[in-house]
Biopython code that builds the backbone (N, CA, C, O; Angstrom):
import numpy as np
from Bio.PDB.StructureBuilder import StructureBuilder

atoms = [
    (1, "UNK", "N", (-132.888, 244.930, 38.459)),
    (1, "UNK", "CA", (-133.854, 244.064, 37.796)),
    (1, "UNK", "C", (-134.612, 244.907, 36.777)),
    (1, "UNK", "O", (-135.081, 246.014, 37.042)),
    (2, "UNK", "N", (-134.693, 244.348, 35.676)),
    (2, "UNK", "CA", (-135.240, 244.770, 34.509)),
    (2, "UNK", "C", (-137.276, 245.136, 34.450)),
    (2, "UNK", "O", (-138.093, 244.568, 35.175)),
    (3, "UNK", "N", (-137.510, 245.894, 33.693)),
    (3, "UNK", "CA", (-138.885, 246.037, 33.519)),
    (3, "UNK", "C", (-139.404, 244.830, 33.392)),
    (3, "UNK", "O", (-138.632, 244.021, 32.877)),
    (4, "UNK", "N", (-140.849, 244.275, 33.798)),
    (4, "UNK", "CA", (-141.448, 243.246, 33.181)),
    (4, "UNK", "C", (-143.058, 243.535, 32.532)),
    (4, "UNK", "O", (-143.983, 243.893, 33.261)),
    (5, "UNK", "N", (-143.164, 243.378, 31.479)),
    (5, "UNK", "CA", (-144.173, 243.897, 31.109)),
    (5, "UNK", "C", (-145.234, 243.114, 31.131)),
    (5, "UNK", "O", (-146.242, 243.572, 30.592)),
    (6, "UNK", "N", (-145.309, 241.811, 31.713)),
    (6, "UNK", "CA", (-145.819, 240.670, 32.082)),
    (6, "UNK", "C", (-146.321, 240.703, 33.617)),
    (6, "UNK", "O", (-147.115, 239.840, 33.990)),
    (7, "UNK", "N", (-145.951, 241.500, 34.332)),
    (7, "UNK", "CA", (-146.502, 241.277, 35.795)),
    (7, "UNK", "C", (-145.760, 242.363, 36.568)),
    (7, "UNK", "O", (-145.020, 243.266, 36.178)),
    (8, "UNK", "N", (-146.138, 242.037, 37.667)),
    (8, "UNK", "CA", (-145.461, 243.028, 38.811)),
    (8, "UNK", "C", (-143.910, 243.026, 39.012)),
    (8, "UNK", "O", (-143.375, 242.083, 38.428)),
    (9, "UNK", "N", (-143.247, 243.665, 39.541)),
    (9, "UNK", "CA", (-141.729, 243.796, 39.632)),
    (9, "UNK", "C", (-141.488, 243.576, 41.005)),
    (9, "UNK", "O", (-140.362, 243.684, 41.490)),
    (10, "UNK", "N", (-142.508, 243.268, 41.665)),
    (10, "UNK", "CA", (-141.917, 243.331, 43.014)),
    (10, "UNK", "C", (-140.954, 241.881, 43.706)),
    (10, "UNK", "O", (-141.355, 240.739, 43.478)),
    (11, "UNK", "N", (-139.984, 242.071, 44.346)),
    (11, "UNK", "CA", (-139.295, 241.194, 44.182)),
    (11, "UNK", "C", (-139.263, 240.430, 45.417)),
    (11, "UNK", "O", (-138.431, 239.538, 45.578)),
    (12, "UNK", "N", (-140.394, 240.829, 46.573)),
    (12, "UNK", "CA", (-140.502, 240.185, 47.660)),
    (12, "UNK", "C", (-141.501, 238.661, 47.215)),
    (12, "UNK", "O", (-141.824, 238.357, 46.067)),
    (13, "UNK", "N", (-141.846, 237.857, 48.525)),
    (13, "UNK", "CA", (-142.971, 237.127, 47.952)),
    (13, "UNK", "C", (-142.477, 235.730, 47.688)),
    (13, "UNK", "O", (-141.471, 235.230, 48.190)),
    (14, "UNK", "N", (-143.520, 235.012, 46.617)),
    (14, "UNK", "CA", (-142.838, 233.492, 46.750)),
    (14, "UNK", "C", (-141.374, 232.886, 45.715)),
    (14, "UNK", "O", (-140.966, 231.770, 45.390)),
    (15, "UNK", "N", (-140.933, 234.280, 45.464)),
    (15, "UNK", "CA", (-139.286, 233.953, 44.882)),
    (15, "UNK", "C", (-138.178, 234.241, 45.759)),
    (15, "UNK", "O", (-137.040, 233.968, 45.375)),
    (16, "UNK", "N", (-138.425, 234.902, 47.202)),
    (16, "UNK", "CA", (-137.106, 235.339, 47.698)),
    (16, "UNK", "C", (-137.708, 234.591, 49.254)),
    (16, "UNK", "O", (-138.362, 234.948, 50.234)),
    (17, "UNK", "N", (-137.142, 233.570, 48.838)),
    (17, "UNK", "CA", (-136.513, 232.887, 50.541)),
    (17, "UNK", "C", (-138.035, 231.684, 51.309)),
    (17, "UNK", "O", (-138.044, 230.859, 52.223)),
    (18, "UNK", "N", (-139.009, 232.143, 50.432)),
    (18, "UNK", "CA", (-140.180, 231.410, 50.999)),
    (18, "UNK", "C", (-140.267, 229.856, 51.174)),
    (18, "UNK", "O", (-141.095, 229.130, 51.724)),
    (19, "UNK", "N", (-139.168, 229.632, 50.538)),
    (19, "UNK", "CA", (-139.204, 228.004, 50.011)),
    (19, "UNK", "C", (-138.319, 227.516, 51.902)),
    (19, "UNK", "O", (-138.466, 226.466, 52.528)),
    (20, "UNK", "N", (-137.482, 228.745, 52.289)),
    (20, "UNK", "CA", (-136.865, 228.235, 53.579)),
    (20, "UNK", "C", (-138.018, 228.409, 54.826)),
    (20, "UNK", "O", (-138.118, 227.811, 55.897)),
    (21, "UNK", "N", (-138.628, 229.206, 54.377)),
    (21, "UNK", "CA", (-140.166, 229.226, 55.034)),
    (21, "UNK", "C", (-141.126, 227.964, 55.558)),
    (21, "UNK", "O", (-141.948, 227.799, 56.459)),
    (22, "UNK", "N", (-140.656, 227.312, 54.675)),
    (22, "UNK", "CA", (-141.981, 225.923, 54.422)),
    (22, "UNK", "C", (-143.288, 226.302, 53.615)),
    (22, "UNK", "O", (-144.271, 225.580, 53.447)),
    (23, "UNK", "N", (-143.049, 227.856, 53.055)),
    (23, "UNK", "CA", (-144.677, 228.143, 52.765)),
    (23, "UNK", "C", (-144.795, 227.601, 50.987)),
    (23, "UNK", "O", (-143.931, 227.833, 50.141)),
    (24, "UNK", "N", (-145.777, 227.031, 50.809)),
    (24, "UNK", "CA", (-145.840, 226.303, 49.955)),
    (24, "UNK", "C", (-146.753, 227.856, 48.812)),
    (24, "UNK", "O", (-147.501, 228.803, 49.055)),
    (25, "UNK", "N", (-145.957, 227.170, 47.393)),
    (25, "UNK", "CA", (-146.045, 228.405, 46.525)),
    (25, "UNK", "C", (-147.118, 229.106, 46.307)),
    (25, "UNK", "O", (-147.107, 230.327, 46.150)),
    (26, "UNK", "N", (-148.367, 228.218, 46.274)),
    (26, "UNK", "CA", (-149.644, 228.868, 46.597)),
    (26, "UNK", "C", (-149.951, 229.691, 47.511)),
    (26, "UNK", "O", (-150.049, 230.867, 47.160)),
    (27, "UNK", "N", (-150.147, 229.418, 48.663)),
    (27, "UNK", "CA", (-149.728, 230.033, 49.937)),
    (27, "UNK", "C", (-149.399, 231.525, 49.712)),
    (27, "UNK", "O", (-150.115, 232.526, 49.753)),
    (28, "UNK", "N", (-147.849, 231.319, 49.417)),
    (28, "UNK", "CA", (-146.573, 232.501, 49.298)),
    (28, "UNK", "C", (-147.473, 233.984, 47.940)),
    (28, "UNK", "O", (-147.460, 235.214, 47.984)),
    (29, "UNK", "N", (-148.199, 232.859, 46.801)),
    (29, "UNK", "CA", (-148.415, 233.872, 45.838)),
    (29, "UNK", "C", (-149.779, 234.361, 46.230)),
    (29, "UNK", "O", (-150.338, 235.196, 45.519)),
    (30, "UNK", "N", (-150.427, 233.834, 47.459)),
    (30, "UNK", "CA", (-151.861, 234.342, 47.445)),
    (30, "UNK", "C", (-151.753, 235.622, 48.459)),
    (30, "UNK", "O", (-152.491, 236.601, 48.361)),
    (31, "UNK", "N", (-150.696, 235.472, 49.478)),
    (31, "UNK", "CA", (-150.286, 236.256, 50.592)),
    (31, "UNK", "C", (-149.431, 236.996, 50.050)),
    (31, "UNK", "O", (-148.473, 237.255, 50.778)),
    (32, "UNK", "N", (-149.408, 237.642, 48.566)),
    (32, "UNK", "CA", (-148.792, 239.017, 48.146)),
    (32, "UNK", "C", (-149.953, 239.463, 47.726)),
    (32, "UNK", "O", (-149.810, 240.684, 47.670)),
    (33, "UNK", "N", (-151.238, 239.137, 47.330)),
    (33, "UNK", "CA", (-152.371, 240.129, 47.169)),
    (33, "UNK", "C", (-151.795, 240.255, 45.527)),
    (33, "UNK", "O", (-152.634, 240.907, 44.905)),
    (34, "UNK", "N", (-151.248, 240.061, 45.098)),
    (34, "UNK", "CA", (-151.179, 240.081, 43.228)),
    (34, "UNK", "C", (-152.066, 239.262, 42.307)),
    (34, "UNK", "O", (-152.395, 239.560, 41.159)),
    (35, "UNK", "N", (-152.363, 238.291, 42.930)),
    (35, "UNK", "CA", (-153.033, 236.827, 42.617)),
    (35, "UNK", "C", (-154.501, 236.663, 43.558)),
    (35, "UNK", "O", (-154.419, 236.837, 44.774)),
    (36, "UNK", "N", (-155.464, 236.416, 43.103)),
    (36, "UNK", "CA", (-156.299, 235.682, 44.465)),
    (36, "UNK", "C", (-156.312, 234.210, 43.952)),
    (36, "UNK", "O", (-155.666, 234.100, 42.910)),
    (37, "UNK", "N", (-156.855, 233.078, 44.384)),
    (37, "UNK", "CA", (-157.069, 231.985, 44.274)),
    (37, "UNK", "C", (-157.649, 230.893, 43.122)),
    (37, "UNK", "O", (-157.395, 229.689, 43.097)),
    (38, "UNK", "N", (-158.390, 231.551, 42.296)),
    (38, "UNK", "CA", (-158.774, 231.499, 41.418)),
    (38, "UNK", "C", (-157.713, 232.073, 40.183)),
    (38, "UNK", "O", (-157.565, 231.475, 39.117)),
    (39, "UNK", "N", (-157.119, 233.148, 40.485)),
    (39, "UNK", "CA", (-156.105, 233.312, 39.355)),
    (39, "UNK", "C", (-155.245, 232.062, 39.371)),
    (39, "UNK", "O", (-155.146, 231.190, 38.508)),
    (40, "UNK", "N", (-154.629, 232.178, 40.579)),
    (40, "UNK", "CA", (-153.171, 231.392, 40.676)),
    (40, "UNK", "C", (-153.822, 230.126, 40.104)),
    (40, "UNK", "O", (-153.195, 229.761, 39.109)),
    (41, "UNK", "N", (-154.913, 229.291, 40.401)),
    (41, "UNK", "CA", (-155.237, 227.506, 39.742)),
    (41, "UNK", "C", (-155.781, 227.873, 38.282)),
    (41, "UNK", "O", (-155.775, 226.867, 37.573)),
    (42, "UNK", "N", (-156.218, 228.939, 37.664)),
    (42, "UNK", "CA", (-156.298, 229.186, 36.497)),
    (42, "UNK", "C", (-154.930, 229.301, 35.467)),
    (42, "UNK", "O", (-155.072, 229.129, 34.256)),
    (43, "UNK", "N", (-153.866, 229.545, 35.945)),
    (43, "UNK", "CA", (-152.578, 229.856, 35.378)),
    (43, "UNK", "C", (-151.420, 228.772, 36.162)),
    (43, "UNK", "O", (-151.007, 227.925, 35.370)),
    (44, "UNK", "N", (-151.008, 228.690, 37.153)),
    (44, "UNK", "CA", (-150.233, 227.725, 37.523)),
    (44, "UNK", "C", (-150.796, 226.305, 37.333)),
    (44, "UNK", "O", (-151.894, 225.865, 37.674)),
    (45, "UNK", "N", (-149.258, 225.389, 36.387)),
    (45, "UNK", "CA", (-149.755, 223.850, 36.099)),
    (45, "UNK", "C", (-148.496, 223.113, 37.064)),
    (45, "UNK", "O", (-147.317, 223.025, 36.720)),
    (46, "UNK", "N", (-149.126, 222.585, 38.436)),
    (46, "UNK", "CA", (-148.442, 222.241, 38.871)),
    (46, "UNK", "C", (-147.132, 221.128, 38.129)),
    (46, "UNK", "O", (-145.908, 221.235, 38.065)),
    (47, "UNK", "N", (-147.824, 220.382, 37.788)),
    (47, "UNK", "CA", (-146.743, 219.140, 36.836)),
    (47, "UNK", "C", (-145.999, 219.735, 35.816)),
    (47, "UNK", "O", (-145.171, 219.137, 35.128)),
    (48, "UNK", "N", (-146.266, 220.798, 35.731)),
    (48, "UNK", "CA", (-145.100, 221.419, 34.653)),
    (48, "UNK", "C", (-143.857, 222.211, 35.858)),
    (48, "UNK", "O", (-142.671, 222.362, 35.565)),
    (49, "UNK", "N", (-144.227, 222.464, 36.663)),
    (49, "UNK", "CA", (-143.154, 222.913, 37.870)),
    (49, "UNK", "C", (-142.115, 221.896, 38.528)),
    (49, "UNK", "O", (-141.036, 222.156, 39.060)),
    (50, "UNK", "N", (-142.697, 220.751, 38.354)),
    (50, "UNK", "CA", (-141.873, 219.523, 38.710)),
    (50, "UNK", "C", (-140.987, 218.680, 37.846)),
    (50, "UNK", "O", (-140.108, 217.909, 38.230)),
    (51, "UNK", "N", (-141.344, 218.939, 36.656)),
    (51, "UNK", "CA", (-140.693, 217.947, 35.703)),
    (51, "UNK", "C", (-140.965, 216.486, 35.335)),
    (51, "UNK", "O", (-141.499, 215.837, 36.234)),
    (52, "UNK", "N", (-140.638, 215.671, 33.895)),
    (52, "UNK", "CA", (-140.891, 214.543, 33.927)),
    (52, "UNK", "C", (-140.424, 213.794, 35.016)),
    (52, "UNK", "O", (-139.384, 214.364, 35.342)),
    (53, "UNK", "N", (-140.620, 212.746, 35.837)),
    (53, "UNK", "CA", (-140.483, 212.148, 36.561)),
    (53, "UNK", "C", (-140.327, 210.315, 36.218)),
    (53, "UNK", "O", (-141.279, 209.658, 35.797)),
    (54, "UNK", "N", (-139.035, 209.758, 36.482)),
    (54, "UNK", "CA", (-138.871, 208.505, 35.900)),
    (54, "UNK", "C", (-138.698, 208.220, 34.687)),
    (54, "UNK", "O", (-139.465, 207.357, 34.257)),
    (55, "UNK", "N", (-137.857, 208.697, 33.880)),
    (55, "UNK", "CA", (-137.571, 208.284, 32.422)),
    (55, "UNK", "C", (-136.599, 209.009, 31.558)),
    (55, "UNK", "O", (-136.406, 208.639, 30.400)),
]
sb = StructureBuilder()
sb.init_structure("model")
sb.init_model(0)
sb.init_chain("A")
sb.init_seg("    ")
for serial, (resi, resn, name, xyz) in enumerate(atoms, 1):
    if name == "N":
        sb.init_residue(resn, " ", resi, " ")
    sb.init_atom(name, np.array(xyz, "f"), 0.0, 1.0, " ", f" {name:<3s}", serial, name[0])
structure = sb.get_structure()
């Protein structure tokens, strides 16, 4: 995996396997300590993660 000059590299967390977890992405990104709570709802738009819906 390539450099990211945008964030951390670590590759554990809410991209590898959490989703078989049940832990919901908030959750997953607050319980790596990279993010606290206030970051993650300042930057994550949930409705853009889901897509248009019906049309």
């Amino acid at each position: 995996m390539g450099s990211n000059p945008t964030g951390p590299t670590n590759t554990t967390g809410p991209t590898t396997g959490d989703a078989d977890e049940g832990t919901a992405l908030r959750e997953a990104a607050l319980a790596t300590g990279y993010v606290n709570a206030e970051q993650f709802d300042r930057v994550v738009n949930p409705a853009a993660k889901v897509g248009r819906v019906g049309g």
